[in-house]
C-alpha positions in Angstrom: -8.7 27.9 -9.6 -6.2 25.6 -9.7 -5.9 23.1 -6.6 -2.8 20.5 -7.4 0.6 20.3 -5.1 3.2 23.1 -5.2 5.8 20.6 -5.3 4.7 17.4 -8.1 7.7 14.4 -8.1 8.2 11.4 -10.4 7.4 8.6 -9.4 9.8 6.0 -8.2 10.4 3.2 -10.3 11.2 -0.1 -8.4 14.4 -1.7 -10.0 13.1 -5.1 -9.1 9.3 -5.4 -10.3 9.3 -2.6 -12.6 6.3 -0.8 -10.6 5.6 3.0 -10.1 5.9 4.2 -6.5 4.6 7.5 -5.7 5.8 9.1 -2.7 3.0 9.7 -0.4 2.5 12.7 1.3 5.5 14.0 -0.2 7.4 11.6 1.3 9.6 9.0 -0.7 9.2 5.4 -0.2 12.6 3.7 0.8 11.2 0.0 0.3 8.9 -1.0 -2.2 5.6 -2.0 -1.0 5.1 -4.8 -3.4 8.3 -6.7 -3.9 10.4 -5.5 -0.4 13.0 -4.6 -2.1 15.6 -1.6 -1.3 14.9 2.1 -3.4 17.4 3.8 -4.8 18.0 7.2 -3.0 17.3 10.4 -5.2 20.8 11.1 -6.8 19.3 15.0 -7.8 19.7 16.1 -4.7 22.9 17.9 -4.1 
C-alpha cells in the first residue's frame, strides 16, 4: 500500500534567499524561516 498525503503542494520559493519552504502540516508558511522575509500568498486559489 501506498501511505503519502492526499493533498502533495509545491514548495514555496522564498523570493529573497532563493530557498524551498515546505508547508508543514499542510499549512503554508507566511514568513520565511531563514531570511524573515514576507511570502507571497498562493495566487491559484480562486
Amino acid at each position: 500500500m501506498c501511505f503519502r498525503p492526499a493533498a502533495l503542494s509545491k514548495p514555496t520559493i522564498c523570493p529573497n534567499c532563493g530557498k524551498k519552504i515546505a508547508s508543514m502540516a499542510g499549512i503554508k508558511q507566511k514568513v520565511c524561516p531563514f531570511c524573515k522575509t514576507e511570502l507571497p500568498k498562493d495566487e491559484d486559489k480562486k
